[in-house]
C-alpha positions in Angstrom: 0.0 0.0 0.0 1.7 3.1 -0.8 1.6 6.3 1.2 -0.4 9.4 -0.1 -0.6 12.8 1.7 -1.5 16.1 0.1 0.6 19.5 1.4 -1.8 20.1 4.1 -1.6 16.2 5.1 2.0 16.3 4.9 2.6 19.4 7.0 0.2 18.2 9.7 2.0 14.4 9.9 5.5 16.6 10.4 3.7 18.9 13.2 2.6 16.2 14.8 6.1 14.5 14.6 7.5 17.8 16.0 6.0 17.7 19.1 6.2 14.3 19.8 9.9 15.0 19.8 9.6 18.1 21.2 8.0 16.6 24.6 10.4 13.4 24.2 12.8 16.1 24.4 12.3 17.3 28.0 13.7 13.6 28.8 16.2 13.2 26.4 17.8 16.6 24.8 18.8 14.8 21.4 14.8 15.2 20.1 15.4 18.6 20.1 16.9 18.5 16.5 14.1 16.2 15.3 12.0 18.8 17.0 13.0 21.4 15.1 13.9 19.5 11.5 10.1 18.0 11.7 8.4 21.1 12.6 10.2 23.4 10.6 9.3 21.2 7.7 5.3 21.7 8.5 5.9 25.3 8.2 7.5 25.2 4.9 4.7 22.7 3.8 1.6 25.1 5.5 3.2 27.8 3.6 3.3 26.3 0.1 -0.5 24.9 1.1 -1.4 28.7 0.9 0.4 29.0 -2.2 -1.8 26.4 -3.8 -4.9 27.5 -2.8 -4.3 30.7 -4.8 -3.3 28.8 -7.5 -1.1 25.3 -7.7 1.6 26.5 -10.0 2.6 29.2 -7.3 4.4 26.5 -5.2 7.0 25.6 -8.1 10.2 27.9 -8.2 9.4 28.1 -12.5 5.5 29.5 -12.2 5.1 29.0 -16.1 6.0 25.2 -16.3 4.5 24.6 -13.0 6.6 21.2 -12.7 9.8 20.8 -11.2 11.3 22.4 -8.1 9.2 24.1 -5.8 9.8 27.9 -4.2 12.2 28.0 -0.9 11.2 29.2 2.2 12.2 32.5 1.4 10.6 32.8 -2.2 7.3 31.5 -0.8 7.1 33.9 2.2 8.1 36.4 -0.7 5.2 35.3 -2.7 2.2 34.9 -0.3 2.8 38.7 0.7 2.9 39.7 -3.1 0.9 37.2 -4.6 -1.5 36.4 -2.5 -1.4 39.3 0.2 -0.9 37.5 3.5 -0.3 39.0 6.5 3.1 38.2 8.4 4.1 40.2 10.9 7.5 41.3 11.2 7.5 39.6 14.7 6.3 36.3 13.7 9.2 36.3 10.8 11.9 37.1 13.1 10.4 33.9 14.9 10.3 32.2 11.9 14.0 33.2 11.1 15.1 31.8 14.5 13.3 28.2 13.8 14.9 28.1 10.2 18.4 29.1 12.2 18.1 26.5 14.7 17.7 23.9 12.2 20.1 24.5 9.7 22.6 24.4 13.2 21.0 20.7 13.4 21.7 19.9 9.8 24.8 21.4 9.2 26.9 22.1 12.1 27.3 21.2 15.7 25.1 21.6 18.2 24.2 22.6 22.1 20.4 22.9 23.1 19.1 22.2 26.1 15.4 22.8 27.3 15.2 26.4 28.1 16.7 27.3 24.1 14.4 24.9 22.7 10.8 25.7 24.4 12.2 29.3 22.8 12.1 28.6 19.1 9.2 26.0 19.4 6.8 27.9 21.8 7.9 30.8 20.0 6.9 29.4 16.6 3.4 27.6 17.4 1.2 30.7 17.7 2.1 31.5 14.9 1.4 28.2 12.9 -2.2 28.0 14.8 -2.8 31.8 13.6 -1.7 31.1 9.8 -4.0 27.5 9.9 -7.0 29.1 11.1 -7.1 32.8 9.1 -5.1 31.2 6.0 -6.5 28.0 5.6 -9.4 27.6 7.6 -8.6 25.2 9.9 -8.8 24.7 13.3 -5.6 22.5 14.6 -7.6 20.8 17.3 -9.9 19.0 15.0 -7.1 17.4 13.7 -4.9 16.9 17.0 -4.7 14.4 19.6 -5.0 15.4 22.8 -1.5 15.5 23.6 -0.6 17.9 20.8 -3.2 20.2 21.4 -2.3 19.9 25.0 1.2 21.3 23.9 0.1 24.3 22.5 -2.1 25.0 25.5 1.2 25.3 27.6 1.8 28.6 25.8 0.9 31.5 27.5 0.2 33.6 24.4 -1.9 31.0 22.9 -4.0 29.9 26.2 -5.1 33.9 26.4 -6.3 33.8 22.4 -8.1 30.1 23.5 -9.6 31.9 26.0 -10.7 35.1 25.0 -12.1 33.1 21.6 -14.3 30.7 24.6 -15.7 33.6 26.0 -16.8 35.1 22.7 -18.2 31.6 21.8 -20.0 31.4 25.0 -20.9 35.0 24.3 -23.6 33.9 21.4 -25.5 31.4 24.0 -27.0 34.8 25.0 -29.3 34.8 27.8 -29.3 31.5 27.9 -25.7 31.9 29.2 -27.0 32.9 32.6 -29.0 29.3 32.9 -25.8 27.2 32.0 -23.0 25.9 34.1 -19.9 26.8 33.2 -17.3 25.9 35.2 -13.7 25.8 35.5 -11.7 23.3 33.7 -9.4 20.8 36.2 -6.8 19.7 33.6 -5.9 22.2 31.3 -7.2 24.9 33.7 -9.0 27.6 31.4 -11.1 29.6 33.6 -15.4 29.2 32.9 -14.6 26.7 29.7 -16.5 23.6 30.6 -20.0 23.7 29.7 -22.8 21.4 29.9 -23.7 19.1 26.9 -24.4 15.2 26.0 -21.8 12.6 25.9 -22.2 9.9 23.3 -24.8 7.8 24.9 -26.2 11.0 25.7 -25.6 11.3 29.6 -25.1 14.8 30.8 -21.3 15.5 30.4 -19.8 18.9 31.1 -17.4 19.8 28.0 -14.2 21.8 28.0 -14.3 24.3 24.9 -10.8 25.0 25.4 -9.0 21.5 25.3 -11.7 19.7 24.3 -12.0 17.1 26.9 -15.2 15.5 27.9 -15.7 15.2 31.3 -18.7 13.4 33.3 -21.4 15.6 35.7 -20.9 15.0 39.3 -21.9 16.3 42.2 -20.9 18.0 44.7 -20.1 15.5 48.2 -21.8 18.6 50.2 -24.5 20.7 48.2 -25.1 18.3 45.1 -24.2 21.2 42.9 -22.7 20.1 39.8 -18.7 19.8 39.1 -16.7 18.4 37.1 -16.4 15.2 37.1 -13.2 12.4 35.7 -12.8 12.5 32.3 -14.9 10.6 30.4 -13.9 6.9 29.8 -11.6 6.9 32.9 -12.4 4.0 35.4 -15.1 5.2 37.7 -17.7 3.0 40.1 -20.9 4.6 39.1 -22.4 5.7 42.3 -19.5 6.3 44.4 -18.4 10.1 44.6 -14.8 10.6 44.2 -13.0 11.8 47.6 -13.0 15.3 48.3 -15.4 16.5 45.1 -16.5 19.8 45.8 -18.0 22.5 44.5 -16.2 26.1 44.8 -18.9 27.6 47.2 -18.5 24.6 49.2 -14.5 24.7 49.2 -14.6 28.1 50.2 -17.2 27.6 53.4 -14.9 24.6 54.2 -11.5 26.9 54.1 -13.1 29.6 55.6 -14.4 27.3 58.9 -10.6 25.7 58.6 -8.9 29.3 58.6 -10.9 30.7 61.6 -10.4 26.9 64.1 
């Protein structure tokens, strides 16, 4: 069976690689340069995507043959501003530059990175890719993510804020229906008022993060019965047994108030 991946395919298989290698990385330094190879790689590839949605000859370096070599990084950036008229910031090409740097040092010379150098270039580099994806291709990266990826770029700052700020204005057109829902605060990827109420696949009431997309089930609080959030759905969990400690914030803060003042 032979392999077939178009650009977008292809850039989103070397992403995915990138971060693998990127966490493996934290353990064991030497992923870094797979890191950065493999993810500098889905750029290039997210980049001539664009190209091709304009039209398919703008990826090759000769535009009239539209066969051969395709445009280097630095003719397609060149080209999506003239071309097409994309928007890329200065910042985000100096973060760009710094990526391409660190691996060309991979490639072709010798090397010293250790964690600090690369969460640098890589969290510097992802906000950028997620910002490109969605407003230049249409595409949001955690429909095609696994958890652990999209986990990733939830660890950076600059990207949790835009995750949050683009909940909000999601929860913003439930209207005045907003003030009937539950929204709650999310226990594992900790977005503040992200988990909302909704239907799991059997339809049982789940509460659902809109900011890491996790599906957790209702519980209730061990004190008032109020609703919280519960494991994460498909974890082992003895129906009818309430996990130790479960409680809602109102009841937390009686209980730490009555502990502060004895």
């Amino acid at each position: 069976m032979a392999l077939e991946l178009d650009l977008f395919d292809n850039a989103m298989d070397s992403l995915c690689h990138g971060l693998h290698h990127y966490r493996e990385g934290w353990s064991e330094p030497k992923n870094y340069k797979y890191a950065f190879s493999h993810v500098f790689h889905a750029v290039a590839l997210f980049l001539k995507e664009r190209l091709s949605r304009d039209h398919p000859s703008l990826i090759y370096n000769r535009i009239e043959e539209a066969s051969g070599n395709t445009v280097t990084y630095e003719q397609a950036i060149k080209r999506l501003r003239n071309a097409c008229a994309v928007r890329i910031s200065q910042e985000e090409e100096t973060r760009l530059a710094k990526l391409r740097a660190a691996r060309n040092q991979v490639e072709h010379f010798k090397v010293t990175i250790d964690q600090r150098h690369a969460a640098s270039i890589i969290g510097g580099i992802l906000p950028f890719i997620r910002r490109f994806v969605k407003e230049e291709l249409d595409t949001d990266l955690r429909e095609y993510l696994d958890q652990e990826d999209w986990d990733t770029f939830l660890e950076i700052e600059e990207i949790r804020e835009q995750v949050y700020h683009e909940v909000q204005t999601e929860l913003d057109r439930y209207g005045k229906e907003r003030l009937d829902m539950q929204i709650l605060d999310c226990p594992v990827c900790l977005l503040l008022e992200s988990c909302i109420e909704g239907e799991g696949p059997e339809g049982q009431p789940v509460l659902r993060c809109l900011g890491c997309n996790r599906i957790f089930e209702q519980a209730g609080c061990d004190l008032c019965g109020a609703t919280v959030v519960g494991d994460v759905l498909g974890a082992e969990w003895i129906a009818g047994t309430a996990s130790p400690g479960r409680l809602c914030e109102h009841c937390k803060s009686r209980l730490e108030k009555l502990r502060t003042e004895d």
